[in-house]
C-alpha positions in Angstrom: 106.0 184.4 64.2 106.0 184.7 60.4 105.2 181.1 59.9 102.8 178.6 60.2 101.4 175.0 59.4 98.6 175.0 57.1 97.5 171.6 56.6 99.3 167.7 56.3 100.7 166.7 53.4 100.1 162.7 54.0 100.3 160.3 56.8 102.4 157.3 56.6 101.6 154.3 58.1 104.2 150.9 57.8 103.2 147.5 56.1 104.9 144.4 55.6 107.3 143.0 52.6 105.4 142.3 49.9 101.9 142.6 50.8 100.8 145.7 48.5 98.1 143.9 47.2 96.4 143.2 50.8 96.9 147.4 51.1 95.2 148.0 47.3 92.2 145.9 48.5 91.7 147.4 52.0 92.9 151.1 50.8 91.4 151.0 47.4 89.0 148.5 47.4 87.2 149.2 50.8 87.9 152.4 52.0 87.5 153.8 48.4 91.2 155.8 48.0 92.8 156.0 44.7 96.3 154.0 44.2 98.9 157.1 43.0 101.6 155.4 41.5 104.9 156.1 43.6 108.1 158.2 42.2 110.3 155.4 40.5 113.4 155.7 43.0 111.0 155.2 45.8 108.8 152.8 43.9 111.9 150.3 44.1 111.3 150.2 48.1 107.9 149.3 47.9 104.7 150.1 49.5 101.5 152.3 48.0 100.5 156.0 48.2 97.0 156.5 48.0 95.0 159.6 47.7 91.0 160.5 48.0 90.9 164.7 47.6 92.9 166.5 49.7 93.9 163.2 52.3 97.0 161.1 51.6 97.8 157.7 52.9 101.3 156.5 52.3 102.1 152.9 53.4 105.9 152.1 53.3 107.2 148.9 53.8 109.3 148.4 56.9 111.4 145.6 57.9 110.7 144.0 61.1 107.2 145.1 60.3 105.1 146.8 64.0 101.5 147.7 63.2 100.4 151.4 64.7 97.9 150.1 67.5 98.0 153.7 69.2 99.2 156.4 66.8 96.7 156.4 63.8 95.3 158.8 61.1 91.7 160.2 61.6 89.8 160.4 58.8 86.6 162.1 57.7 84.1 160.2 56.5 80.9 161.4 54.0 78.6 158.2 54.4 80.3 156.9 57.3 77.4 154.3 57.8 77.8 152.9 54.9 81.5 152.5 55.1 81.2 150.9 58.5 78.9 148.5 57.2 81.1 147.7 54.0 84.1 147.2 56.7 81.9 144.9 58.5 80.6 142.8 55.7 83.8 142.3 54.7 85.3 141.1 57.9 86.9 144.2 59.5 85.6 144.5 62.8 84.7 148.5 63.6 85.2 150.0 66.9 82.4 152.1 68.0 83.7 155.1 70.5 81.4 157.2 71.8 84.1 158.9 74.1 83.8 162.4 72.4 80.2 163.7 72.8 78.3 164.5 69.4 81.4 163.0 67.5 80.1 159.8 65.4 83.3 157.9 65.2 85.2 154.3 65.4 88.2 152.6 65.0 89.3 150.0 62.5 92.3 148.4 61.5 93.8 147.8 58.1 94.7 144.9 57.2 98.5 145.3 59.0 97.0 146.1 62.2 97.2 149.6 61.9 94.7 151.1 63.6 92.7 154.0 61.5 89.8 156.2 63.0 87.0 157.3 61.4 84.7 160.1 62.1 81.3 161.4 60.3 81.2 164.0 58.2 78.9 166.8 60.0 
C-alpha cells in the first residue's frame, strides 16, 4: 500500500439552530478551546470550529437537531483533575469509567447532549 492515514483533521459533532453561544461557553469557556472563526460561505450555515493545538472540534448546526449519546470524540487531557472539577462546579455532571485499566478517563456531555470523553494525559 503506498498510502496511509496519519492523523484527524477535526471531529464534528451537531448542535441546534442558534445556540452558538451555549457551544462558545462550554467549548471555549470550560473546556478551554479557542473559537476559529469559520470560512464565510460556511459561516452563513452556522455553528463554531474550535481548535486547542493539534485537536479540532467543529460543531455544525443540524436541523432536527440528535445529540451523539454513543459516538463521541476522545480527548486528551493535561490537568484532567482540574478540568473535571471545573465541569463539575459548573453543573456538567462527569462520568467516571474505570473500564480500561490504568486509563484515567470519563464522560461528559456538552451542552447538546453530545457525549465527549476525556482521558489523562500520561
Amino acid at each position: 500500500m503506498t498510502f496511509w492515514i496519519t492523523a484527524i483533521d477535526h471531529v464534528q459533532l451537531a448542535m441546534p439552530v442558534g445556540a452558538e453561544q451555549r457551544a462558545v461557553d462550554f467549548y471555549s469557556g470550560i473546556l478551554g478551546l479557542v473559537l476559529e472563526p469559520k470560512p464565510t460561505l460556511l459561516a452563513l450555515r452556522g455553528g463554531c470550529w474550535f481548535r486547542s493545538g493539534n485537536v479540532e472540534i467543529h460543531l455544525g448546526v443540524e436541523e432536527p437537531f440528535t445529540p451523539a449519546k454513543k459516538a463521541h470524540p476522545a480527548l486528551r487531557v493535561a490537568g484532567y483533575r482540574e478540568l473535571v472539577a471545573t465541569l463539575e462546579a459548573a453543573g456538567y455532571p462527569v462520568r467516571v469509567n474505570d473500564e480500561i485499566p490504568g486509563v484515567l478517563r470519563c464522560h461528559v456531555d456538552d451542552p447538546f447532549g453530545n457525549r465527549i470523553e476525556l482521558i489523562a494525559q500520561p
